[in-house]
FIGU-289219 format. One record per residue (C-alpha): x, y, z. Coordinates in pm, whole numbers, plus 50000, padded with zeros to 5 digits. Layout:
<pts>
east->X, north->Y, up->Z
...
</pts>
This chain:
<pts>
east->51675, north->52432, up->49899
east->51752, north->52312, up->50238
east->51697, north->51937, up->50109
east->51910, north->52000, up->49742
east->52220, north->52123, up->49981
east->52228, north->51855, up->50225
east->52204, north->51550, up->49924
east->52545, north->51424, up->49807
east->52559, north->51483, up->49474
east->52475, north->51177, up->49229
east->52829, north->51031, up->49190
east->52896, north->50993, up->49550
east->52527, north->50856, up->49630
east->52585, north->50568, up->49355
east->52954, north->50461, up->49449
east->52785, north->50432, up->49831
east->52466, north->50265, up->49752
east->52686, north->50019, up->49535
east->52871, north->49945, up->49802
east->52614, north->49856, up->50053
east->52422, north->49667, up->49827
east->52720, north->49480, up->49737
east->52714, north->49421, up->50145
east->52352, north->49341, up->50209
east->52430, north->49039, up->49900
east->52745, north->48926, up->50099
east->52487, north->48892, up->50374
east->52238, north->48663, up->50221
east->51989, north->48917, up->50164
east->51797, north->48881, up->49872
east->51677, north->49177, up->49693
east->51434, north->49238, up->49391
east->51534, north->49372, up->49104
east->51524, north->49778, up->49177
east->51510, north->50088, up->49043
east->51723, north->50353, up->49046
east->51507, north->50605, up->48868
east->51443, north->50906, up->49085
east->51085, north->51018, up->49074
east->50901, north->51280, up->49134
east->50537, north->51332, up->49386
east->50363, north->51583, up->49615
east->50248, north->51649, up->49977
east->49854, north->51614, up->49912
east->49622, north->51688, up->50159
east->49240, north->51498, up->50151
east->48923, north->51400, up->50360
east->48777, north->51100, up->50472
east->48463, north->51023, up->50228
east->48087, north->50963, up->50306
east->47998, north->50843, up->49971
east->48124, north->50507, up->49988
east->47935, north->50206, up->49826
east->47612, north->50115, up->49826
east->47483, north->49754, up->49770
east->47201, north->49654, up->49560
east->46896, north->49563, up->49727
east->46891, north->49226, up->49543
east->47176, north->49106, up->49724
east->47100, north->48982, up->50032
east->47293, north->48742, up->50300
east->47467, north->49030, up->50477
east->47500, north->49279, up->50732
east->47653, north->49593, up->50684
east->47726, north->49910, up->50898
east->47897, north->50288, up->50878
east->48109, north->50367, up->51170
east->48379, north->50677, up->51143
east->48329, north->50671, up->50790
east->48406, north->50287, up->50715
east->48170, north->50086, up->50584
east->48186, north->49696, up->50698
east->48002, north->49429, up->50527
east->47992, north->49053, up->50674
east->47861, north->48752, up->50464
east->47637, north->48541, up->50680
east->47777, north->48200, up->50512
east->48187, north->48269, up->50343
east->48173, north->48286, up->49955
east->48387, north->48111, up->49785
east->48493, north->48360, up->49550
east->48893, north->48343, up->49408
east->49107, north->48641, up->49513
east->49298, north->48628, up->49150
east->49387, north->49018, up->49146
east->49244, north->48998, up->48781
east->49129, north->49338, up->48642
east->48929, north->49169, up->48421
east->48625, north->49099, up->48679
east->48333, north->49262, up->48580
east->47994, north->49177, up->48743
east->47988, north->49308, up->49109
east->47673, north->49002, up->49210
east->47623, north->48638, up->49119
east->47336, north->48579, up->49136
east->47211, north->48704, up->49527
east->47568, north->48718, up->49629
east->47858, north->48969, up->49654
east->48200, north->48916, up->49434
east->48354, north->49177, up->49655
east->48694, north->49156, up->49405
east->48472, north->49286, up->49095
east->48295, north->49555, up->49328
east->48647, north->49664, up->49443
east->48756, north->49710, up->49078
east->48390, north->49878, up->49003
east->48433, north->50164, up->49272
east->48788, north->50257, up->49144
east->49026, north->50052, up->49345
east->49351, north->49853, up->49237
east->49473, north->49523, up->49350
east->49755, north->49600, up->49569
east->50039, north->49310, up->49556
east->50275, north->49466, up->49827
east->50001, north->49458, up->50097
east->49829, north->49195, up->50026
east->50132, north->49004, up->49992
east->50188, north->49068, up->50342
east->49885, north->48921, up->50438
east->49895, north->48568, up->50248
east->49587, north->48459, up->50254
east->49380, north->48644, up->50501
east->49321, north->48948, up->50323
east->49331, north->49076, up->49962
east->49380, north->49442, up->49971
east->49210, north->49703, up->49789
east->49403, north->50059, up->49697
east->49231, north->50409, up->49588
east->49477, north->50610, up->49420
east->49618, north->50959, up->49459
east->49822, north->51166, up->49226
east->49870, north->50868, up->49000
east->49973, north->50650, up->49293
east->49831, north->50372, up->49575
east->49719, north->50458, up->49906
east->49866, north->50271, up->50208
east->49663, north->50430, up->50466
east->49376, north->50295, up->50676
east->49182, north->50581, up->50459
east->49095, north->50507, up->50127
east->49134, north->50098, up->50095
east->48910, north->49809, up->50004
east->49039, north->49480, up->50207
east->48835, north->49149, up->50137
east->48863, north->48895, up->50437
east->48911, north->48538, up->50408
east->48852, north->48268, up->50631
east->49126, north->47972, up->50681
east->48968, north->47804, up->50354
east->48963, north->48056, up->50112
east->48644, north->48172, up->50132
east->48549, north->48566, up->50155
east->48385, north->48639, up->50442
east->48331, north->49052, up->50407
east->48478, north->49313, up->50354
east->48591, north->49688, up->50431
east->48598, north->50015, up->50262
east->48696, north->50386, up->50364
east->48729, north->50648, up->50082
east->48963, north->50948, up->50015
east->48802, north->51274, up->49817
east->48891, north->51631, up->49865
east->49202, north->51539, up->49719
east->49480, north->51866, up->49720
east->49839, north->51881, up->49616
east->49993, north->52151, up->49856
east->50294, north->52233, up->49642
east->50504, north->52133, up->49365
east->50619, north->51823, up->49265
east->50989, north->51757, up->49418
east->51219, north->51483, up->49364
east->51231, north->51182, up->49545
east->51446, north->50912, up->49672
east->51515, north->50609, up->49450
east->51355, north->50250, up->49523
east->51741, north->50150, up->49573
east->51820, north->50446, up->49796
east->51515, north->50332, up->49961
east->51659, north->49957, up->50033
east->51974, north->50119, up->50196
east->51787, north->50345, up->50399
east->51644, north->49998, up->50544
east->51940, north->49858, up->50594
east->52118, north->50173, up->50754
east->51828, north->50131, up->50989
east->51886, north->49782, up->51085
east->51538, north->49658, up->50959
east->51672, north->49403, up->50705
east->51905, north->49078, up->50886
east->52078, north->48788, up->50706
east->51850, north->48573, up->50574
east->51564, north->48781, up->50477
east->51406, north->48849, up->50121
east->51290, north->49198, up->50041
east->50966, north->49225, up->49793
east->51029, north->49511, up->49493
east->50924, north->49840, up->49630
east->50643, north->50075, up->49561
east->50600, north->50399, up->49558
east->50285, north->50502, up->49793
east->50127, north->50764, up->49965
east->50079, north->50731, up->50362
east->49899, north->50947, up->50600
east->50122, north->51125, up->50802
east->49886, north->51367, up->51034
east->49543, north->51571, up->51006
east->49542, north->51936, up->50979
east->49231, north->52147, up->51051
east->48985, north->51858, up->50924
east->49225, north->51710, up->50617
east->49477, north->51426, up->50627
east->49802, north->51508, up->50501
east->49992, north->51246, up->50298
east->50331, north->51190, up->50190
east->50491, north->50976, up->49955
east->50662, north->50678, up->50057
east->50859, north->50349, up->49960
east->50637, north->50071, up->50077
east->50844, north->49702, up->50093
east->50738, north->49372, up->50248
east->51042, north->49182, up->50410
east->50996, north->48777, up->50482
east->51220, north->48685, up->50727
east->51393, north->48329, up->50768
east->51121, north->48207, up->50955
east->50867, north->48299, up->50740
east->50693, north->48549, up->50878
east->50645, north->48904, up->50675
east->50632, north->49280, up->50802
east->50565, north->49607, up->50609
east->50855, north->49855, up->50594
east->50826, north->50202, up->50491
east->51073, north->50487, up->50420
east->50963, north->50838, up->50370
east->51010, north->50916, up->50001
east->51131, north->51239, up->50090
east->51341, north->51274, up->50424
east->51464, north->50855, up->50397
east->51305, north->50868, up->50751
east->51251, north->50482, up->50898
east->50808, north->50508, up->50908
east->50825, north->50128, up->50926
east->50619, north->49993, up->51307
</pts>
């Protein structure tokens, strides 16, 4: 109730949004197309997973190791095995070696564009989903590493289960109320190109044992010089989570 009577209604919201939009073009800002679609997620609460995978014992050239519930795998020699994002892999060894791609896609995880993206090419990055949506956590993602020629050289993977929604669904803010948030904040400048958003959940603190997570807007800004950073807005509040 508190959130519903401090929200401008829907007429006012649009006629400002257009308007800043209209500025952030004017300023050479380049935008992706957006939504304006208002959807709806939940506060979830989950734990970090012990059951995370196990190799075959055919495969060997590796080392792996558990620590705080993260499981780390390095490939004595890189593989060179294409990061395509295709969901279409299926066979998790050639021969003796790893495809770490089709063993992401075999334990449940989603190519995820938006971080990855931010990355280039050092890392291709992994997401377990939630409540119908990606995880942008350090809980609960498979990243493959690549070395400066392509070629995989491990990987990492932390789990989610436990999973709990701790109320009802509310609404949420738009992808394009979202964009203004980020430029209310000052985190978008003249010059820079904003990737389409996605809707995500983060980890936001641990209570008694269980991390909580809220939904967020997850963008990747490139800035005139090229380099990229992750910006987040909190789906709920429009909070600035970005680092």
């Amino acid at each position: 109730m508190w959130w519903r009577s401090n929200r401008p209604d829907n007429v006012q919201v649009t006629d400002a949004n257009t308007s800043i939009i209209a500025e952030m073009k004017h300023q050479n800002i380049q935008l992706s197309k957006f939504s304006t679609k208002i959807p709806y997620a939940n506060y979830l609460a989950g734990k970090q997973s012990n059951k995370l995978i196990s190799l075959s014992g055919k495969v060997t050239g590796y080392e792996a190791n558990i620590k705080n519930q993260k499981l780390s795998v390095n490939f004595n020699t890189p593989q060179s095995i294409k990061n395509s994002g295709s969901k279409n892999e299926t066979s998790k060894y050639i021969g003796s070696q790893i495809d770490p791609t089709a063993l992401a896609y075999s334990a449940g995880y989603q190519y995820n564009k938006i971080l990855s993206y931010e990355q280039g090419a050092k890392q291709g990055i992994y997401s377990q989903e939630i409540d119908k949506l990606p995880v942008v956590s350090q809980q609960g993602l498979f990243v493959v590493n690549y070395d400066k020629d392509g070629k995989a050289t491990g990987f990492t993977q932390t789990k989610i289960s436990n999973v709990t929604e701790l109320r009802d669904e509310r609404v949420t803010l738009s992808e394009e109320d979202a964009i203004v948030s980020l430029y209310r904040f000052n985190e978008l400048n003249s010059g820079d190109k904003l990737s389409k958003g996605m809707l995500s959940y983060d980890s936001a603190l641990k209570v008694n044992g269980y991390d909580i997570y809220t939904p967020v807007w997850l963008f990747v800004v490139t800035h005139s010089d090229g380099e990229r950073d992750a910006l987040k807005i909190n789906a709920f509040t429009g909070d600035n989570l970005s680092e």
